[in-house]
C-alpha positions in Angstrom: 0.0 0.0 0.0 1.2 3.5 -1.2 0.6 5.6 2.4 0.4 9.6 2.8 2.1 9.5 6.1 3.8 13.3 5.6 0.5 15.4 6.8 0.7 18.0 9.7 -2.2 19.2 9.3 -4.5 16.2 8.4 -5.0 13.0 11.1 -6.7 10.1 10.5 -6.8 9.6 14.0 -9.1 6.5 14.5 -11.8 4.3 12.5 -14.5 2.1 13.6 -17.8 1.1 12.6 -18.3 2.7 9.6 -16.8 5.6 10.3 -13.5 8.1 10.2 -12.6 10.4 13.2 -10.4 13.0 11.2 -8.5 16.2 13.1 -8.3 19.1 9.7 -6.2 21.8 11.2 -7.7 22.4 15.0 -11.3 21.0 13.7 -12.2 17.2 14.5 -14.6 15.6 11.9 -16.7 12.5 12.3 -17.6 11.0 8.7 -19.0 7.7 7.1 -16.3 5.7 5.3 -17.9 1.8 4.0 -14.1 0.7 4.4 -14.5 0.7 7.6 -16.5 -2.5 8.5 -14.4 -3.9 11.4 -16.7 -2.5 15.3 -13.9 -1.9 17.8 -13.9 0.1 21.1 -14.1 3.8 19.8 -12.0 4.4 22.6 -10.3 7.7 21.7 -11.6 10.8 23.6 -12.0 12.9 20.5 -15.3 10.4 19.3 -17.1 12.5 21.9 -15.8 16.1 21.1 -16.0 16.2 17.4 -17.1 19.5 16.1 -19.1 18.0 13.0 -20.8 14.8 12.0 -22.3 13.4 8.7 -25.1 11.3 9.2 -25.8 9.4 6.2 -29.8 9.4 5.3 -31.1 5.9 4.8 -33.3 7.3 1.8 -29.8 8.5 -0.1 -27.8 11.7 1.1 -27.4 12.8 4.6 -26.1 15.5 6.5 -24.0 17.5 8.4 -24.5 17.6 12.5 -22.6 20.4 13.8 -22.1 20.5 17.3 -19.2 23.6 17.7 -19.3 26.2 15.2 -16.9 26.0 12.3 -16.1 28.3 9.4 -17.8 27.9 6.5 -14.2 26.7 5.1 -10.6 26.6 6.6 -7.5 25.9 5.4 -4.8 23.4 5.4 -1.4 22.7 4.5 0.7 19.9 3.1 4.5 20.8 2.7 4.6 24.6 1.1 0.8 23.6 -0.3 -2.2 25.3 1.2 -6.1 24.2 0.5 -9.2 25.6 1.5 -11.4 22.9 2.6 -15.3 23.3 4.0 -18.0 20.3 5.6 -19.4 20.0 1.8 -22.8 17.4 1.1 -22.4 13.9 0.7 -19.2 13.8 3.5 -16.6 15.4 1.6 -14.5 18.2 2.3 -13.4 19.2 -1.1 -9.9 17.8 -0.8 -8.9 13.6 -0.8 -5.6 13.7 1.7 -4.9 9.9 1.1 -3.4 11.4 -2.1 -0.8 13.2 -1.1 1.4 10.7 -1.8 0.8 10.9 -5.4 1.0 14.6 -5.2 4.8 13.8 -4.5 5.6 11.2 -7.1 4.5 13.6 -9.7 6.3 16.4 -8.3 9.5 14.3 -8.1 9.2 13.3 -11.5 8.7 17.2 -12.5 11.8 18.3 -10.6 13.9 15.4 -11.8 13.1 15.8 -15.3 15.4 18.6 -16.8 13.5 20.3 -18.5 9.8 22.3 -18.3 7.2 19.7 -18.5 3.5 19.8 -20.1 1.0 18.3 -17.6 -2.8 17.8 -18.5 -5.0 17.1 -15.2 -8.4 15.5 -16.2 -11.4 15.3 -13.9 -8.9 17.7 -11.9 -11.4 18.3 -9.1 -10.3 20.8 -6.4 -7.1 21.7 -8.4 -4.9 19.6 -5.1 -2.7 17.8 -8.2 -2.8 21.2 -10.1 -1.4 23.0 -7.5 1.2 20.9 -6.6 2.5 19.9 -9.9 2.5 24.0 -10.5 4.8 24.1 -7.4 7.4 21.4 -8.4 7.5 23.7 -12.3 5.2 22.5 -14.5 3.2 24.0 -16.4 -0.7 22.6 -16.3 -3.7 22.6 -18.5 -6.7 21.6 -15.3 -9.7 20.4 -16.8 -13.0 19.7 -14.6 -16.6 19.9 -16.1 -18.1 21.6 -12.7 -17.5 25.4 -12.8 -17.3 25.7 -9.1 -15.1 23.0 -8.7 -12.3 25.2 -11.3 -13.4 28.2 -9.4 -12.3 26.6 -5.8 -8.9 24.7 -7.8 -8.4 28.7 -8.8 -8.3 29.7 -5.2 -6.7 26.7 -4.0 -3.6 27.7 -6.6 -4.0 31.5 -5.2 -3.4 30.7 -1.5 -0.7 28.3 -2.2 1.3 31.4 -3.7 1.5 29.5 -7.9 -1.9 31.3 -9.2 1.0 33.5 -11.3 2.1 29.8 -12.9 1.9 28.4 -16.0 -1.8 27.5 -16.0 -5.1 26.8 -17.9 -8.7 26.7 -16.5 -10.9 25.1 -18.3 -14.6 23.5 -17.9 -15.5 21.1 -20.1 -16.3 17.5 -20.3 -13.0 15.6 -20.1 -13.7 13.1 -23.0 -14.3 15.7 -25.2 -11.7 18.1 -24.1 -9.0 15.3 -25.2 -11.0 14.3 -28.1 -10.6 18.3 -29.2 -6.5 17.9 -28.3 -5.7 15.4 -30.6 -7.4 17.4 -32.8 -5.5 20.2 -32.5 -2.2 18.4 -32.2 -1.8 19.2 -28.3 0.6 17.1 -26.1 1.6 16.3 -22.7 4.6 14.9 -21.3 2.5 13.8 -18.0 -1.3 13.3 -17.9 -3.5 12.6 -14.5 -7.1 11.6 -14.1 -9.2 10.9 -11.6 -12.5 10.0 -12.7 -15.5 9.7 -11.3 -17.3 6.2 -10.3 -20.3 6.6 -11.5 -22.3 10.3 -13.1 -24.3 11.2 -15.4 -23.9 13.6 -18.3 -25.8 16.8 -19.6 -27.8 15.0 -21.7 -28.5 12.1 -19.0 -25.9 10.0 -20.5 -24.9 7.2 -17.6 -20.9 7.4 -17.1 -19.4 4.2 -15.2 -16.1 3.8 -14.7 -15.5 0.2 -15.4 -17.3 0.5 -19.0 -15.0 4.0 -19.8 -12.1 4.0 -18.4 -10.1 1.6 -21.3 -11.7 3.8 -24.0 -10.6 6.8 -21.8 -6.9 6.0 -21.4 -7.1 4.5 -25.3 -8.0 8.4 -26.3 -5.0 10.1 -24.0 -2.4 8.0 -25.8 -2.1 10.1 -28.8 -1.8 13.1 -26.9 0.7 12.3 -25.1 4.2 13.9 -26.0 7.2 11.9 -28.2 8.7 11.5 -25.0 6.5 11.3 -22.1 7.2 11.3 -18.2 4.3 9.9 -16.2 0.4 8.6 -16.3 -1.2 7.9 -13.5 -4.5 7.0 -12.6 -6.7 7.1 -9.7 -10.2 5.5 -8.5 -12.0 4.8 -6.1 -14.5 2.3 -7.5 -14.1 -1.0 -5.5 -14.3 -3.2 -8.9 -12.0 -1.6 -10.2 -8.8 -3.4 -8.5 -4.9 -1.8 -8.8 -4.1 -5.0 -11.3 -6.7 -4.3 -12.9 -5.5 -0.1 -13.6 -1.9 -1.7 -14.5 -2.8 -4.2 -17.1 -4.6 -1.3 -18.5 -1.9 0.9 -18.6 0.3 -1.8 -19.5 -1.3 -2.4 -22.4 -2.1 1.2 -23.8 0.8 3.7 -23.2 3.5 0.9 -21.9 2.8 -0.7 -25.4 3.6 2.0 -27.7 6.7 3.8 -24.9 7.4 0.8 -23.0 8.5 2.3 -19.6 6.9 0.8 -15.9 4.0 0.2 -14.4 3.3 0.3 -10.6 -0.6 -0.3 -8.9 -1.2 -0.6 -5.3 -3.8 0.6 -2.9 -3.5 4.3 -1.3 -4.0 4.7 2.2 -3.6 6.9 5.6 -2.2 5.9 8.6 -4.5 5.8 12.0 -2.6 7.4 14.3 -4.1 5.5 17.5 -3.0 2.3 15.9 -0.6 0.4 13.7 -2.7 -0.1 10.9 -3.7 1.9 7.5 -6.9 2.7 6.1 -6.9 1.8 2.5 -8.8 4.2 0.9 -9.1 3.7 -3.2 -6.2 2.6 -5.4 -3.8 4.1 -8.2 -1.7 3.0 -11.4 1.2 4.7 -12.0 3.1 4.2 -15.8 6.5 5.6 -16.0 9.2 6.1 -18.8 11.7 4.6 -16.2 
């Protein structure tokens, strides 16, 4: 398991029943995780002190329980990165700190490289990825089809001091958007994507990620540069298993570069034990 183990400012501090306790900055956060299907003693003092609490609804959704007032958002920093964060529906916060780890790897590969690289971030999110490949001297094309999703990446980029970088914002569907690039003759030495699970589309078209993903990865291939760095994929869709993302990989860009593949899970440590939370997967492909 690949494990983001370098946050100050994120703690998974304990998990139990179905659930994450979770310290963001100075603010404690109860929230659902299906991982967590093991029941024992929630013995940590903080279970009874939490700030906030999502309650999932048995008819679909749920919601927030606040029990000390919080901002409407905060912020939080990993390494030189800083990310504004709020209590958002459906449990999330707006940022995924298991992938921190990833955030790294990229960045490494950036700095190590030699020379200015072209990164294209699909499905891009809260901008985290953006931002930190931006840091390590990339330049980045961030592509997300939610508007206020680029708008919060745009903020993200502005608080962690690389808003004056080398960067395009741009909404549109992600399919398209690289459909477009080939196109137009566009290339990228590095390409990230995190799609979704499951969605649907303008038009009501059904997305699921086990029937697109292949096609997906299929269309990035001829955008990527004469002499690309990295590709790297996350999910979070249980059937879709790390072997699974690296015979994919494998079989698409490490067929026509050659290059490495490397799949595991991702995770977090829980700080009152010895264990990790495994908390979705990624496929990393390599020209090393």
């Amino acid at each position: 398991m690949i494990i983001s183990d370098k946050w100050k400012d994120y703690e998974l501090i304990d998990c139990s029943a179905g659930e994450r306790l979770e310290r963001w900055g100075d603010i404690i956060l109860i929230r659902p995780d299906p991982q967590v299907i093991w029941n024992t003693p929630k013995e940590h003092p903080l279970w009874r002190k939490a700030d906030a609490r999502y309650f999932r609804s048995k008819t679909g959704g749920g919601q927030w329980e606040v029990y000390h007032k919080i901002p409407d958002f905060w912020s939080v920093g990993y390494r030189e990165l800083r990310f504004n964060i709020k209590t958002m529906g459906f449990k999330h916060t707006g940022l995924f700190p298991e992938q921190a780890a990833n955030w790294d790897r990229i960045a490494q590969i950036i700095k190590s490289a030699g020379r200015e690289l072209s990164v294209l971030n699909l499905f891009a999110y809260t901008g985290a990825a953006t931002v930190s490949a931006l840091a390590a001297g990339a330049r980045v094309t961030h592509v997300d089809a939610a508007k206020g999703m680029v708008q919060w990446a745009k903020e993200n980029a502005a608080i962690s001091c690389v808003a004056d970088k080398k960067v395009r914002w741009l909404v549109d569907d992600c399919k398209k958007f690289v459909e477009r690039e080939t196109r137009r003759g566009n290339r990228y030495d590095i390409i990230i994507m995190d799609p979704p699970s499951y969605g649907r589309g303008p038009g009501g078209e059904v997305w699921k990620l086990e029937d697109e993903i292949y096609d997906l990865v299929c269309a990035c291939v001829p955008i990527l540069s004469s002499d690309p760095m990295a590709f790297l994929i996350n999910s979070y869709t249980t059937g879709l298993s790390p072997s699974v993302m690296k015979y994919i990989l494998s079989v698409t860009v490490g067929k026509k570069f050659n290059g490495s593949v490397q799949a595991d899970e991702i995770g977090l440590p829980v700080s009152s034990g010895k264990c990790a939370l495994p908390c979705g997967a990624a496929a990393l492909w390599s020209n090393k």
